[in-house]
N, C-alpha and C positions, 0 to 999 in steps of 0.2 A: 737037608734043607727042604727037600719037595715034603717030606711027612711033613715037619715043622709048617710047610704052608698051606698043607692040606687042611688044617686044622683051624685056620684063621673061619672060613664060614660057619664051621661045626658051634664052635666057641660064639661068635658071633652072634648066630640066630638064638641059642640054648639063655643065653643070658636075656633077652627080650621077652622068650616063652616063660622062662623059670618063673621072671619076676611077675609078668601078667597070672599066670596062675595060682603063684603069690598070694598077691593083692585078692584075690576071689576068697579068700579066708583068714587075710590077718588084714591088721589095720596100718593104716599111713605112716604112724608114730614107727611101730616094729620095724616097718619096709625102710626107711630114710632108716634107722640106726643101724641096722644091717648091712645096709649101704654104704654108709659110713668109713667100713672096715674099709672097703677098697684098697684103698696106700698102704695099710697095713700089709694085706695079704700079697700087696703088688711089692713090697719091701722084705716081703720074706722070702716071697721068689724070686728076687731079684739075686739075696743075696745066696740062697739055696742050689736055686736054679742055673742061673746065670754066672755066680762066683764072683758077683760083684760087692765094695764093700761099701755097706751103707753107714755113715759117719752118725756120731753121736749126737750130732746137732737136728739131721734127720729126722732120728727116731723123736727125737726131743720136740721137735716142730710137731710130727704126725700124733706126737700126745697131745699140744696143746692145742693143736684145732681140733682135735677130740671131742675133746674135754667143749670146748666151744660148741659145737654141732651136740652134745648132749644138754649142755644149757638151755639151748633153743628151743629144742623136745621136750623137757621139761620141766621147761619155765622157771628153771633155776631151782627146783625141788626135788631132793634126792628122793622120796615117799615118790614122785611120780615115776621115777627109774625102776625103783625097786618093786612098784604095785604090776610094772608089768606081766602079760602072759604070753607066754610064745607057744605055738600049733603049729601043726602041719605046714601051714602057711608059709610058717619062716622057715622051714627046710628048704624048701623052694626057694625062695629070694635069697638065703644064705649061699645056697648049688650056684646060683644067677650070677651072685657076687663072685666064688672063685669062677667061674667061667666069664667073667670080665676082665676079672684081676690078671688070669692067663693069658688071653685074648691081647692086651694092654702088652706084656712081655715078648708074646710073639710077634707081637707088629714090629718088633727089629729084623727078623729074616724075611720083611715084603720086600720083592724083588723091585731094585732099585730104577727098572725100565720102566715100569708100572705109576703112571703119573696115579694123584689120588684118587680122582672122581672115576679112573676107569678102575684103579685096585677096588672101592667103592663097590661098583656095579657088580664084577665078577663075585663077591663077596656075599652081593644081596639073591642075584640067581642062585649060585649053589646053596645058598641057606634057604631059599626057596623050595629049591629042591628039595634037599630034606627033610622038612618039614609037610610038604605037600600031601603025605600019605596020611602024617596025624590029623592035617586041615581036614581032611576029606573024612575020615571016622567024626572029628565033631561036628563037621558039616551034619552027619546022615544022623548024629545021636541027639543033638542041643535040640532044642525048643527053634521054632522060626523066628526070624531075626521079623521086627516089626519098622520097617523104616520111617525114620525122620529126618529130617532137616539137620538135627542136632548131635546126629547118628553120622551122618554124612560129614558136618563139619568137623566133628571129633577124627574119623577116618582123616581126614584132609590133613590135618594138623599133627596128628600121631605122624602121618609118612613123610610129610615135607618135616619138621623142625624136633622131636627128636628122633628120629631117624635118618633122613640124608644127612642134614644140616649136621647134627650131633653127630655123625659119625665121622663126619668128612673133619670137621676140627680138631676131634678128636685124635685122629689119625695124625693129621698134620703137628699138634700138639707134642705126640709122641714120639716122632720123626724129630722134634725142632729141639727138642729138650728133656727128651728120655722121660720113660714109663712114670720113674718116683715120681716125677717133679709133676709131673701131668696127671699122676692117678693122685694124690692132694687136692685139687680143683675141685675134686666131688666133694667139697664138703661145703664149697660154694653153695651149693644146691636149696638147703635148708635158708642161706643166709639173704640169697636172692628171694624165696619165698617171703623172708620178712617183710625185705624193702616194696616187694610188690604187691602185698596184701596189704600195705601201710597207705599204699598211693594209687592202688584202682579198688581199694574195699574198704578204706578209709580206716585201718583198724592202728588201734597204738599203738606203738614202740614201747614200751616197759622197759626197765633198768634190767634185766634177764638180758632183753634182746641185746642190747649196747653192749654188754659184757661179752657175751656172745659173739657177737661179731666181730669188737675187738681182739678174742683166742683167735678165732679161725685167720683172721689176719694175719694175726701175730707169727702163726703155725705155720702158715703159708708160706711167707716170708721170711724163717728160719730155713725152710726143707728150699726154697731157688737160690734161698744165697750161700746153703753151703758147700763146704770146698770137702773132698774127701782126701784124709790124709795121706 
């Protein structure tokens, strides 16, 4: 159980860096479908890994919010699935995705003394740690950072909501109603972008989105309500 939680920060900080390094050479579209996978891969370790059995309604839900989260992406157009390119990039965010997916499975052996916000804290230092040797190479190699306003506020927001925030629900998520159920939620992701591009950038809804939205729901709501045999 100590390896097993030794590994919670490692996993933690790896999937933050993977996907931000990511995104420095693929695009948004790639990054969300990659991400996507999540439940999948947290479903196959589950039942891999863990020797749990994942029921057929499951698998069945985590296709059809799939299937939902790729309509979104590509506006309902199979031509826009199939024209994509994948790069280096998405080896990255792919690596990010199983080192979430694992992350999401191990958070069953947190020791159960450990309220959230302090398993939280101990999680962000050691991953700190870690990391701190690679910071210090791009520190001494990148180009100088040129401050703004906008620079700052993005910093502010990156660490307070998704990261503390995001992770602390997360956690609690996964605690209240197990990995499967809680690693499905990311598919949310794409479906919230709709609704709030719709209402602070005033952009349509197209018949794509509504269908869309509808699978992910649908998917959702098959994988919490089923019973495994």
């Amino acid at each position: 159980m100590e390896n097993i939680n030794a590994l919670v920060p490692v996993e933690c900080c790896h999937f933050n860096t993977f996907i931000y390094i990511g995104l420095t050479s693929t695009n948004a579209s790639n990054a969300t479908i990659l991400q996507s996978v999540i439940p999948i891969f947290i479903l196959i370790l589950s039942a891999l890994w863990l020797k749990e059995r994942v029921s057929a309604q499951q698998w069945l839900g985590v296709a059809i919010s799939l299937t939902g989260v790729l309509m979104l992406i590509t506006q309902g157009k199979l031509d826009h699935l199939l024209s994509l390119v994948f790069n280096i990039g998405d080896i990255y965010v792919l690596v990010g995705v199983l080192c979430w997916a694992t992350y999401s499975i191990i958070l069953r052996w947190r020791p159960p003394e450990l309220d959230g916000f302090t398993f939280f804290g101990v999680t962000v230092l050691l991953g700190a740690f870690i990391l701190l040797p690679f910071a210090g190479v791009e520190w001494y190699l990148a180009d100088d950072i040129v401050w703004q306003s906008k620079i700052a506020y993005t910093i502010v927001y990156m660490a307070i909501f998704p990261s503390i925030l995001a992770y602390i629900f997360w956690n609690k998520g996964v605690a209240d109603i197990g990995a499967v159920k809680t690693g499905l939620f990311i598919h949310f992701m794409p479906l919230f972008g709709v609704i709030l591009s719709s209402i602070f950038l005033n952009e349509p809804i197209y018949q794509f989105h509504i269908i869309g939205i509808v699978l992910i729901l649908s998917g959702v709501y098959l994988v919490v309500k089923a019973k495994l045999a």
